[in-house]
C-alpha positions in Angstrom: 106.4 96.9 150.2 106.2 97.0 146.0 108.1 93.3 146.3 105.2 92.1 148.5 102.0 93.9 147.1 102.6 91.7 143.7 104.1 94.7 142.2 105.6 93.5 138.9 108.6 93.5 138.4 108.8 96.5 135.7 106.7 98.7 138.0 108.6 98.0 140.7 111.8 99.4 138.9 109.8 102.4 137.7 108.7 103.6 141.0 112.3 102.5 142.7 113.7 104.1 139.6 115.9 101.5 139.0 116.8 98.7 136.3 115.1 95.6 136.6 118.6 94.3 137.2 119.1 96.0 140.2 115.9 95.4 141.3 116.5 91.2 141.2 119.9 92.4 142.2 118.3 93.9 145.6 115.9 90.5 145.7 118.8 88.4 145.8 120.6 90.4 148.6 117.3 90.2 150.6 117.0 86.2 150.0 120.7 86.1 151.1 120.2 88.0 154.0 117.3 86.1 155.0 118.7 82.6 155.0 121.9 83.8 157.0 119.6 84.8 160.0 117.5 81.7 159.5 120.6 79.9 159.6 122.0 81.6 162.8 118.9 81.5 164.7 118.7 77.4 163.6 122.5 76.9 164.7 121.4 78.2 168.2 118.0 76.6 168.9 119.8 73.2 168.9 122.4 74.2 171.4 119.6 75.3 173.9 119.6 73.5 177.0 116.1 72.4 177.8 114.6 70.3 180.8 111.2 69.6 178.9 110.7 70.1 175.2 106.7 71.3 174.7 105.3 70.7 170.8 102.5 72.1 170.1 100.6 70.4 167.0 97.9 72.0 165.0 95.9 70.2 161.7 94.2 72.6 159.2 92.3 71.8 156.0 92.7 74.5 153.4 89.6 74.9 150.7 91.8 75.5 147.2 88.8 76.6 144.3 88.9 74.9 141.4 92.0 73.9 139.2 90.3 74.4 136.3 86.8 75.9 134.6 85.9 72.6 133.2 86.3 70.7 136.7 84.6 73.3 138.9 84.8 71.4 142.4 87.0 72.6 145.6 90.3 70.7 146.6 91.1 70.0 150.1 94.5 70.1 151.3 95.7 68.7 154.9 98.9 70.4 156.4 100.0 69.1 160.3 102.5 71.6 161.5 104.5 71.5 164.5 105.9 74.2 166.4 108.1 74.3 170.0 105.8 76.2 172.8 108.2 78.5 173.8 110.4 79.6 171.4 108.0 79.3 168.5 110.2 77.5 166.4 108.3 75.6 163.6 109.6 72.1 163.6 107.7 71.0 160.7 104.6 71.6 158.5 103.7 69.3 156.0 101.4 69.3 153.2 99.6 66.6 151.2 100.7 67.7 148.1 102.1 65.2 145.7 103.8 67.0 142.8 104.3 63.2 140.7 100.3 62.8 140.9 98.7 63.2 137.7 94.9 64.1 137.5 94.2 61.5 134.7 95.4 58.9 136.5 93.7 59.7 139.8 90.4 60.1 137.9 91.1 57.0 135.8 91.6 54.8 139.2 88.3 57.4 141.4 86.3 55.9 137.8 87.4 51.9 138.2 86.8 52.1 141.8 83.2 53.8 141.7 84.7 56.7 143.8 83.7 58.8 140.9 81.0 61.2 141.1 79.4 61.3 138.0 78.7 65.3 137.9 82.6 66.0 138.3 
């Protein structure tokens, strides 16, 4: 619970009493330990025999506040994620994030274009 209530690090070791080494120690195991059932559970769902395959596909728009104080305006992100109907298995959720963007540029190009909003 202290690992996902934001707990920092150095209060997580003091309640657990424990180093901070062990604590990333115990982290690690978890992560481990997490991808190994991930993988098993993966390594099975494509040997399932199936006679119909249902996907079930869902769009949402997530509000992000502002990136910064001087550009106070919301960001909207798009994700599409798909997911089999029975077993639950995500197949896929994607984002329109683009980490290579930079802001300049985009508002550079928004500006030549007239897409700009001149109380951004």
């Amino acid at each position: 619970m202290e690992i996902v209530s934001k707990k920092p690090i150095r209060g997580i070791a003091q309640v657990a009493e424990l180093s901070p080494k062990a604590v990333y120690d115990k982290i690690d195991f978890i992560y481990t330990q997490c991808r190994g059932f991930a993988g098993e559970r993966e390594a099975r769902a494509h040997r399932i025999k199936r006679k119909y395959v249902r996907l079930c596909i869902d769009r949402q728009d997530y509000l992000i506040n502002w990136q910064s104080r001087k550009k106070r305006k919301n960001i909207q992100f798009t994700s599409i994620c798909t997911v089999e109907g029975k077993t639950g298995y995500v197949l896929g959720h994607h984002l329109n994030y683009d980490p290579e963007r930079n802001q300049v540029e985009v508002d550079d190009a928004a500006r030549i274009n007239g897409d700009f909003d001149s109380k951004s």
